[in-house]
TIRO-2110 file (N, C-alpha, C; in Angstrom, 1 decimal):
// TIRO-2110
-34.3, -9.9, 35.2, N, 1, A
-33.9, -10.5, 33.9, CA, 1, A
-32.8, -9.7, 33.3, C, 1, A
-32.0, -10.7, 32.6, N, 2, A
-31.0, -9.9, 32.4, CA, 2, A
-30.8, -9.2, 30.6, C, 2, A
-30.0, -8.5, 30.5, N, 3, A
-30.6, -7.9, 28.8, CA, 3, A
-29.3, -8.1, 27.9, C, 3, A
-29.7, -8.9, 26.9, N, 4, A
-28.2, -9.8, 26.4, CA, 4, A
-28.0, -8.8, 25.4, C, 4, A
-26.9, -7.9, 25.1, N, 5, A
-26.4, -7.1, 24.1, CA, 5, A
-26.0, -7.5, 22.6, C, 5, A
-26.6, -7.6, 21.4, N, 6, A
-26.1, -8.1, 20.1, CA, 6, A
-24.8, -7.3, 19.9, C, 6, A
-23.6, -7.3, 20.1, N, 7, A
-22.1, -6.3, 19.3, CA, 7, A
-21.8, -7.0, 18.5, C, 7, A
-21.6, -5.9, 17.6, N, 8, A
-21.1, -6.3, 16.2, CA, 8, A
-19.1, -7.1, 16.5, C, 8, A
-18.8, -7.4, 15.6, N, 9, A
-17.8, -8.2, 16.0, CA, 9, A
-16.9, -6.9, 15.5, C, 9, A
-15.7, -7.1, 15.9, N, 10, A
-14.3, -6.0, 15.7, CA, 10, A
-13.6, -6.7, 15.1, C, 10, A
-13.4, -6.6, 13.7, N, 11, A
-12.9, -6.5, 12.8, CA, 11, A
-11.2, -5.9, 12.6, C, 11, A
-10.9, -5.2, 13.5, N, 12, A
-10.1, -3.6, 13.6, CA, 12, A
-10.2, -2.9, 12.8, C, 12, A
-11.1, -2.7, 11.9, N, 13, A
-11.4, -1.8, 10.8, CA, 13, A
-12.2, -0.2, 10.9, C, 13, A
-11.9, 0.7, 10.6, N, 14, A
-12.6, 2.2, 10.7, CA, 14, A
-14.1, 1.5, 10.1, C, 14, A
-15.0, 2.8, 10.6, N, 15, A
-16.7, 2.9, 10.5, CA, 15, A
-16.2, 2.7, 8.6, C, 15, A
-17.6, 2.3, 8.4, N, 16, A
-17.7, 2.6, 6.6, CA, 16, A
-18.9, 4.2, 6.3, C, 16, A
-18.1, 4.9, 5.6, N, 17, A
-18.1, 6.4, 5.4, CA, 17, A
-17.7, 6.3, 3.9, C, 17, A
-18.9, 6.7, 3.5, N, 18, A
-19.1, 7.0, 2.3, CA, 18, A
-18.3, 8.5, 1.7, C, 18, A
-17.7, 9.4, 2.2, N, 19, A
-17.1, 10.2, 2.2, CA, 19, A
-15.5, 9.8, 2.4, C, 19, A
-15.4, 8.8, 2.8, N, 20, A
-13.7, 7.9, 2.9, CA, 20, A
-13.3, 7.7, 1.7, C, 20, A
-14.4, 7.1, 1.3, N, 21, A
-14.1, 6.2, 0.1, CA, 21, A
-14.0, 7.5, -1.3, C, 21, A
-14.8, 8.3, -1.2, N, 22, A
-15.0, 9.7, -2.4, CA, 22, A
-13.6, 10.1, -2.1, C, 22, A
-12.9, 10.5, -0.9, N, 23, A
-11.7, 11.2, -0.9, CA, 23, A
-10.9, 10.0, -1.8, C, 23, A
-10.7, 8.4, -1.1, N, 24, A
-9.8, 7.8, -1.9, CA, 24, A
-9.6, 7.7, -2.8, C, 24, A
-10.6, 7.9, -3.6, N, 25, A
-11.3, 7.7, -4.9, CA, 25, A
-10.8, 9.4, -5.9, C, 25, A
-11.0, 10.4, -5.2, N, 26, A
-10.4, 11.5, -5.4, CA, 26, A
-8.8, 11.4, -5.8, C, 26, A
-8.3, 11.4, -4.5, N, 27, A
-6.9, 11.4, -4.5, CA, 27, A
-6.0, 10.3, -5.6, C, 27, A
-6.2, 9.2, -5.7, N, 28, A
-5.9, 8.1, -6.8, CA, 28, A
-6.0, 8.1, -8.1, C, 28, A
-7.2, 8.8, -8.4, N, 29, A
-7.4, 9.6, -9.8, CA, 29, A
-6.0, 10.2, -9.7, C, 29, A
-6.3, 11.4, -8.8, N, 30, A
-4.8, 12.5, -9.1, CA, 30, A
-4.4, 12.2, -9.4, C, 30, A
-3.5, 11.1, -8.4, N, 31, A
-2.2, 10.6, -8.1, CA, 31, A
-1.6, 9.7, -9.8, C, 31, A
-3.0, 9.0, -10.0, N, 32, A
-2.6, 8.4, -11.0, CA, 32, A
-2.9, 9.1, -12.8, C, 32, A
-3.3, 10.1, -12.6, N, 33, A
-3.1, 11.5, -14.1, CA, 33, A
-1.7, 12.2, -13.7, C, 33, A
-1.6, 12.4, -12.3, N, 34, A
-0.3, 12.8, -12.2, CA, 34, A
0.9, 11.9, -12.9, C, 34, A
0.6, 10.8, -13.0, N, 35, A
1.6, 9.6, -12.8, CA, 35, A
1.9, 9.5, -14.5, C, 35, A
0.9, 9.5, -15.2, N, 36, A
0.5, 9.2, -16.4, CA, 36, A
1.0, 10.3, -17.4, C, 36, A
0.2, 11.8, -17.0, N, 37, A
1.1, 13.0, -17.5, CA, 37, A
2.8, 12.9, -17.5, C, 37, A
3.5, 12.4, -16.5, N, 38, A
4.5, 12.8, -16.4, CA, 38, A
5.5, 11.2, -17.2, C, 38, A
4.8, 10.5, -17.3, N, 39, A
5.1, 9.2, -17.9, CA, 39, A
5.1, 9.8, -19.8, C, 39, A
4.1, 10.4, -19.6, N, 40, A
3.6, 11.2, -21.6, CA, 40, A
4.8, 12.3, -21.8, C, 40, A
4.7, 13.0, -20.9, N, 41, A
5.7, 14.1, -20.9, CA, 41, A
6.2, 14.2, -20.2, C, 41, A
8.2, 13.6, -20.2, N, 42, A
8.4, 13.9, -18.9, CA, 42, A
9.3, 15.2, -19.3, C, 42, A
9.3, 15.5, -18.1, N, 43, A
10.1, 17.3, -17.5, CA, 43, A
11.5, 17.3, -17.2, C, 43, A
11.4, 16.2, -16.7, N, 44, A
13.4, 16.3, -16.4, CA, 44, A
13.9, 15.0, -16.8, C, 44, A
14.7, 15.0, -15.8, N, 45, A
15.9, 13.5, -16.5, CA, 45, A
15.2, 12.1, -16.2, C, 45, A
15.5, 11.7, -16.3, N, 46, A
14.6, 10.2, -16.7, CA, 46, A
14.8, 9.5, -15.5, C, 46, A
15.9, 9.6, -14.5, N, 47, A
16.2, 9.7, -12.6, CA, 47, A
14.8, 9.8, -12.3, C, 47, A
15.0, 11.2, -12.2, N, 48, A
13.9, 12.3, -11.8, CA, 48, A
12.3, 12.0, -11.7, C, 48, A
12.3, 11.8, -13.0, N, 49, A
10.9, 11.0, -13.4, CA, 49, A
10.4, 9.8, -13.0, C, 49, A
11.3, 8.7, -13.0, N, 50, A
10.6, 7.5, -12.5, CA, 50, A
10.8, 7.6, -10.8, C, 50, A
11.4, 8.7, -10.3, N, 51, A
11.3, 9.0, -8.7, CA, 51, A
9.7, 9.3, -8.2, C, 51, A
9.7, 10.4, -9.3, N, 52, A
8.1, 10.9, -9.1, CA, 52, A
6.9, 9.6, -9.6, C, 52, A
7.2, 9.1, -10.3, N, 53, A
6.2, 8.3, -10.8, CA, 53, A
6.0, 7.2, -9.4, C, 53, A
7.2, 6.3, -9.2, N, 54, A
7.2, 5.7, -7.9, CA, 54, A
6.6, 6.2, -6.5, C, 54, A
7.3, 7.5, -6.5, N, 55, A
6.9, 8.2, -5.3, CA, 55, A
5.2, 8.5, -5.5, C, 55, A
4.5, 8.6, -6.4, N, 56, A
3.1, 8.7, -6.5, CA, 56, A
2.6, 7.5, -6.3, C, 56, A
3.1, 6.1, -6.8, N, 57, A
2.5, 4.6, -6.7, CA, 57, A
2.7, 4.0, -5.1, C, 57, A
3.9, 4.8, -4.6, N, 58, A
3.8, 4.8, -2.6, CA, 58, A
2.8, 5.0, -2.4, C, 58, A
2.6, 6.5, -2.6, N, 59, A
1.9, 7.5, -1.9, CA, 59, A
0.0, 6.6, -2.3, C, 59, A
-0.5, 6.4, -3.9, N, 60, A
-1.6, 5.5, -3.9, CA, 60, A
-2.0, 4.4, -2.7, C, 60, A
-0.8, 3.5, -2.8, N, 61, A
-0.7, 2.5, -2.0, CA, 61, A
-1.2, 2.7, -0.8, C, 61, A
-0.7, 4.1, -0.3, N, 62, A
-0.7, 4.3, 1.4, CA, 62, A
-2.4, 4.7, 1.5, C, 62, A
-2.9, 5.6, 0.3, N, 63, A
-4.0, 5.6, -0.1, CA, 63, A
-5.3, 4.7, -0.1, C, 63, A
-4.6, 3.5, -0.8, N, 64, A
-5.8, 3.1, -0.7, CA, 64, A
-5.3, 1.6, 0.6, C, 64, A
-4.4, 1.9, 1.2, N, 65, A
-4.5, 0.8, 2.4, CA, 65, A
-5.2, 1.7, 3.4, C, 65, A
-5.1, 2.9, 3.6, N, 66, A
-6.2, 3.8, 4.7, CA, 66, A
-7.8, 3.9, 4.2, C, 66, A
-8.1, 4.3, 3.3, N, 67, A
-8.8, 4.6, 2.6, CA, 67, A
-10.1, 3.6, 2.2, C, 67, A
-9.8, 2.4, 1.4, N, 68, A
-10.4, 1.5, 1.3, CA, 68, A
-10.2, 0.3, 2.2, C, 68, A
-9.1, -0.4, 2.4, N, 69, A
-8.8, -1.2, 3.2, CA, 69, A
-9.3, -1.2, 4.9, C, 69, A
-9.3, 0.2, 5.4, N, 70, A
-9.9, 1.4, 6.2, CA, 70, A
-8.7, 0.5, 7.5, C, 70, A
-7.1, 0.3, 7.9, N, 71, A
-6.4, 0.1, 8.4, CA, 71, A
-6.4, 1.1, 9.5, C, 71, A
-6.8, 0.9, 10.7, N, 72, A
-6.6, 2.0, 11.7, CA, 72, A
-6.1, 1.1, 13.1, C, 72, A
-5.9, 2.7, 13.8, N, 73, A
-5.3, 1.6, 15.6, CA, 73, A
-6.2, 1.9, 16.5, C, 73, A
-7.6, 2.2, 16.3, N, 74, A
-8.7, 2.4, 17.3, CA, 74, A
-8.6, 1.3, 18.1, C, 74, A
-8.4, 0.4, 17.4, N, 75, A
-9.1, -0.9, 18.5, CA, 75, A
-7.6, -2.0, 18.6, C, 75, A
-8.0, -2.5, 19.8, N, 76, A
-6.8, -3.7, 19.5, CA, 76, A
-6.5, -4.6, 18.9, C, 76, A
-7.6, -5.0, 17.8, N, 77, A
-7.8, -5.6, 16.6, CA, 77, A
-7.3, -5.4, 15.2, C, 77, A
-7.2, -4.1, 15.4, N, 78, A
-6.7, -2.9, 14.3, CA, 78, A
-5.3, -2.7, 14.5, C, 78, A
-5.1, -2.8, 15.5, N, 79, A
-3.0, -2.9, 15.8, CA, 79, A
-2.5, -4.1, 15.3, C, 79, A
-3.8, -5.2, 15.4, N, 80, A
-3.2, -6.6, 15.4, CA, 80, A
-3.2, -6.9, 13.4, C, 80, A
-4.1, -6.2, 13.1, N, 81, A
-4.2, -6.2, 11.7, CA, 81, A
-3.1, -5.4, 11.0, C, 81, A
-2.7, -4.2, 11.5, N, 82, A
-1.4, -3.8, 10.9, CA, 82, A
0.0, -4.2, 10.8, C, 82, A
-0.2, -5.1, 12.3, N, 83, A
0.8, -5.8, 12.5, CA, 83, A
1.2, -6.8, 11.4, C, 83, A
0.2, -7.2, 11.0, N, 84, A
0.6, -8.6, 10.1, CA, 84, A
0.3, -8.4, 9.0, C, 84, A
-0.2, -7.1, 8.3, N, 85, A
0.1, -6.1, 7.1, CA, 85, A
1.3, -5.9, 7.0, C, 85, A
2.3, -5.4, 8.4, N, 86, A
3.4, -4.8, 8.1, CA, 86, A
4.3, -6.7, 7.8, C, 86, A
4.1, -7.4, 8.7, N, 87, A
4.8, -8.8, 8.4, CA, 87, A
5.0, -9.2, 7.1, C, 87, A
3.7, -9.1, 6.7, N, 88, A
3.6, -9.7, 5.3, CA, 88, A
4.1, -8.9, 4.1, C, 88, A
4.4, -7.8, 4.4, N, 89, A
5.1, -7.2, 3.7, CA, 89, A
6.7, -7.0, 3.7, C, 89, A
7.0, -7.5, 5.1, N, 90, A
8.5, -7.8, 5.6, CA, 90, A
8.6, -9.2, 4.5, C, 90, A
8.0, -10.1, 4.5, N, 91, A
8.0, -11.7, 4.3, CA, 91, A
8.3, -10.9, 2.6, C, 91, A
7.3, -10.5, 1.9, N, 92, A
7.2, -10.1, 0.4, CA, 92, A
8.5, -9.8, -0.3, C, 92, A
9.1, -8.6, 0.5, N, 93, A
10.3, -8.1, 0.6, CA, 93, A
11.5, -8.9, 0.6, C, 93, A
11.9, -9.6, 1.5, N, 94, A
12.5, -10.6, 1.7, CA, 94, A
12.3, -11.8, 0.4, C, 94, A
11.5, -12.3, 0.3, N, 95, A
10.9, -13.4, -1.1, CA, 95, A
11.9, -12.6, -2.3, C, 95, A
11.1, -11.3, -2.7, N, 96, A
11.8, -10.5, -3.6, CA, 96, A
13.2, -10.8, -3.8, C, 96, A
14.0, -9.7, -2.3, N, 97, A
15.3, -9.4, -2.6, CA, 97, A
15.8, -10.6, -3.0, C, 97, A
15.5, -11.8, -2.1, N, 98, A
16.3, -13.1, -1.9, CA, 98, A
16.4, -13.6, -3.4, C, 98, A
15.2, -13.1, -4.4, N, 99, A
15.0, -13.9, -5.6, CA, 99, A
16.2, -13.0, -6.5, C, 99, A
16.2, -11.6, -6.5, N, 100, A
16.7, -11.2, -7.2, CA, 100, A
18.3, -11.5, -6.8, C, 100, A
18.4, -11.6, -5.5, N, 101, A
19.9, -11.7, -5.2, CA, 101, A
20.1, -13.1, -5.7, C, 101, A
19.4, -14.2, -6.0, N, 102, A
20.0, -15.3, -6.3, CA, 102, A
20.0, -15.4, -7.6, C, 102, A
19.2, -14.5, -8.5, N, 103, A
19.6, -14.5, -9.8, CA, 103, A
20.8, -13.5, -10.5, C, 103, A
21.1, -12.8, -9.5, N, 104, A
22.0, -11.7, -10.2, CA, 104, A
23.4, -12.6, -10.0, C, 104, A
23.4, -13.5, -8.9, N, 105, A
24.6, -14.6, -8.4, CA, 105, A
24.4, -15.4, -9.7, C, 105, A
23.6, -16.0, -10.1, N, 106, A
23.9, -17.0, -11.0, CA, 106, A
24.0, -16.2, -12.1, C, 106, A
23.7, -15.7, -12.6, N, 107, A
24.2, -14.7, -13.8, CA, 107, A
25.6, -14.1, -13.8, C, 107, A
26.0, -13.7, -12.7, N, 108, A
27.1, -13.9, -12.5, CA, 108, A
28.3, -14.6, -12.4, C, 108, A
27.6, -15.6, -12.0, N, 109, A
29.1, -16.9, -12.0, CA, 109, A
28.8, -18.2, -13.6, C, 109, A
27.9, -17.6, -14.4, N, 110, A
27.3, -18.5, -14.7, CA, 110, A
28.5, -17.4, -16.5, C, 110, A
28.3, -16.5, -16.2, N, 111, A
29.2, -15.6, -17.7, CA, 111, A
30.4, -15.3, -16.8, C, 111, A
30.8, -15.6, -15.6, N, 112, A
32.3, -14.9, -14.8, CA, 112, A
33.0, -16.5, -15.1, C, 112, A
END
């Protein structure tokens, strides 16, 4: 007789770790009192400042798409999931630029 195995389905997602989530949860705080302090008081030239503030709201991001999202390449499921994480964020980008490039054109020819 044969012995039929229940597997859970693949997802491409990392195990769920209660200790994942405390670090992301950790780090995001920082990132975002960091973000906040320097928004209250900033330290250098106003360049400078919304570099760091951005450069913290990346660095979140990357955070909580590892972290919570739990985005990994263990499995071939998990490649296939970032793949179309990274797509959709090509597509997003694209929507964007295309919107702002078609309004900066009409504003332009529209007072030229």
């Amino acid at each position: 007789m044969q012995r039929l195995e229940l597997s859970q389905p693949d997802y491409g997602t990392a195990r769920k770790k209660l200790g994942i989530y405390l670090i992301g949860l950790l780090i995001c705080t920082i990132l975002t009192l960091m973000a906040f302090e320097i928004a209250q008081h900033p330290h250098f030239s106003r360049g400078l400042n919304l570099l760091f503030i951005y450069m913290a709201a990346f660095a979140q991001f990357l955070v909580q798409v590892i972290c919570f999202l739990r985005l990994t390449t263990e499995t071939e499921q998990g490649v296939n999931n970032i793949l179309s994480f990274i797509f959709t964020i090509v597509i997003l980008i694209t929507i964007i630029a295309g919107s702002w490039w078609i309004m900066w054109s009409l504003n332009y020819y529209m007072i030229g």
